[in-house]
C-alpha positions as protocol buffer text, in pm:
chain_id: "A"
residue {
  index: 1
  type: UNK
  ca { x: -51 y: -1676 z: -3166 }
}
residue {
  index: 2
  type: UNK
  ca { x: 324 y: -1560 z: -3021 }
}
residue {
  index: 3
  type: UNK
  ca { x: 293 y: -1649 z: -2642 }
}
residue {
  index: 4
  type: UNK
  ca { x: 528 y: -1351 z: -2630 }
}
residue {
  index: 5
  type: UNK
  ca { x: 303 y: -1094 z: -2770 }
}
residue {
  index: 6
  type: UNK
  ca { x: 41 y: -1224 z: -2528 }
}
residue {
  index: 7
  type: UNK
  ca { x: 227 y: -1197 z: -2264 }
}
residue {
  index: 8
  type: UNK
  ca { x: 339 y: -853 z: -2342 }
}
residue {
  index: 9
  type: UNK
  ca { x: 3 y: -738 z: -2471 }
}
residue {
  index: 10
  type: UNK
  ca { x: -93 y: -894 z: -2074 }
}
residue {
  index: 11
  type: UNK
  ca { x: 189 y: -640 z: -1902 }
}
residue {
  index: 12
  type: UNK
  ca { x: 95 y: -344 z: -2139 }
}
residue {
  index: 13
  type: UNK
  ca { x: -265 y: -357 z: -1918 }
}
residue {
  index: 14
  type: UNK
  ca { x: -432 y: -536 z: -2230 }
}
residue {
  index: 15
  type: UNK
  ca { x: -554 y: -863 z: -2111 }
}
residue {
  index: 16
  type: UNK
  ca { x: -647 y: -970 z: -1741 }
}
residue {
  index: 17
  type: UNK
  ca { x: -428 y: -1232 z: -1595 }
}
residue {
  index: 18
  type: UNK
  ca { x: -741 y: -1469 z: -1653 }
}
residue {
  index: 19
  type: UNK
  ca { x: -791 y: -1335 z: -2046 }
}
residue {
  index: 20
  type: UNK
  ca { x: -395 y: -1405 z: -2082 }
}
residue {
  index: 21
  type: UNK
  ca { x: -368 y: -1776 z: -1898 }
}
residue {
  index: 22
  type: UNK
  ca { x: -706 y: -1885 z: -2143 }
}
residue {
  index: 23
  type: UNK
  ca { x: -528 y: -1737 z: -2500 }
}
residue {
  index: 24
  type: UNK
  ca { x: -192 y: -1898 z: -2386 }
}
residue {
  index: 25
  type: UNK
  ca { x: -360 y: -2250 z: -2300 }
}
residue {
  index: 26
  type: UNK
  ca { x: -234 y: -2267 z: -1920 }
}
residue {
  index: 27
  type: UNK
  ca { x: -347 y: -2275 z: -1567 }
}
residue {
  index: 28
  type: UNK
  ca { x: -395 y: -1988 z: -1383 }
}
residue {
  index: 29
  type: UNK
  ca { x: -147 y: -2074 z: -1177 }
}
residue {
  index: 30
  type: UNK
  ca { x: 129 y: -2148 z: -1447 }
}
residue {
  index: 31
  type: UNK
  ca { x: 65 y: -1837 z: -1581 }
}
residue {
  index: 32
  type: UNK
  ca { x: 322 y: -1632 z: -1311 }
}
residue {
  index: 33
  type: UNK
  ca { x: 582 y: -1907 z: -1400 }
}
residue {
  index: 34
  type: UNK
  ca { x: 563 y: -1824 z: -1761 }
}
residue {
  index: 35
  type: UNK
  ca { x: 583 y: -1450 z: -1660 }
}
residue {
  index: 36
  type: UNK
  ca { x: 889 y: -1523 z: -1451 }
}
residue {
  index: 37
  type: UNK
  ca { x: 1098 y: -1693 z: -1755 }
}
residue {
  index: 38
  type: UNK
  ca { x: 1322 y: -1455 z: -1962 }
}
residue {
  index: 39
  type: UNK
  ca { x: 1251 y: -1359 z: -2295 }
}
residue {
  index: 40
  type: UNK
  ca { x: 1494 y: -1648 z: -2422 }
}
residue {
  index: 41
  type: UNK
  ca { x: 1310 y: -1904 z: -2290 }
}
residue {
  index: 42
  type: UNK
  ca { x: 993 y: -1796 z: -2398 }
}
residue {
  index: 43
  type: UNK
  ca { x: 1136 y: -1784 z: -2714 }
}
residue {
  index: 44
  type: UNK
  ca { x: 1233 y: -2131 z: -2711 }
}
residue {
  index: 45
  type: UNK
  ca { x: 854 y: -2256 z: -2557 }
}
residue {
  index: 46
  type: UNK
  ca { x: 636 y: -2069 z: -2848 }
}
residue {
  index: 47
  type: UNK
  ca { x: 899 y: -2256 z: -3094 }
}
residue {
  index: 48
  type: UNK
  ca { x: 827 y: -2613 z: -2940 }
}
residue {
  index: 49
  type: UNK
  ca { x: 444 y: -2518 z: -2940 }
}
residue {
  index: 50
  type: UNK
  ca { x: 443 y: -2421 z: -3327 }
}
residue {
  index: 51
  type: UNK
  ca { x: 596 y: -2770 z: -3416 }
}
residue {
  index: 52
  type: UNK
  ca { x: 340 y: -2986 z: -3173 }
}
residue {
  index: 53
  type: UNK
  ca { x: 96 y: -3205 z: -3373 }
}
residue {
  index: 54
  type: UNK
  ca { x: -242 y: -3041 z: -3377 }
}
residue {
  index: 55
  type: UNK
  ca { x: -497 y: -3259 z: -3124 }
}
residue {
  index: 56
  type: UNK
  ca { x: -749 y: -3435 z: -3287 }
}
């Protein structure tokens, strides 16, 4: 899923802060860093997670 619809759906009052760290795969606490970056960067972290090798 686009971290950037996540964290949009989060600040449209759609997903608790809790709901929003679990979908994106974070801390709790990393979650207000993420909501701190600009749009840009975001951008630029859902790329790099698309292209990671999937865990085994």
């Amino acid at each position: 899923m686009d971290k950037r619809k996540v964290i949009d759906a989060y600040r449209r009052g759609f997903l608790t802060p809790q709901e929003c760290a679990q979908v994106l795969g974070v801390e709790r606490g990393q979650l207000n860093g993420l909501l701190d970056l600009p749009a840009d960067s975001l951008r630029i972290i859902a790329a790099s997670a698309n292209n990671r090798p999937a865990s085994s």
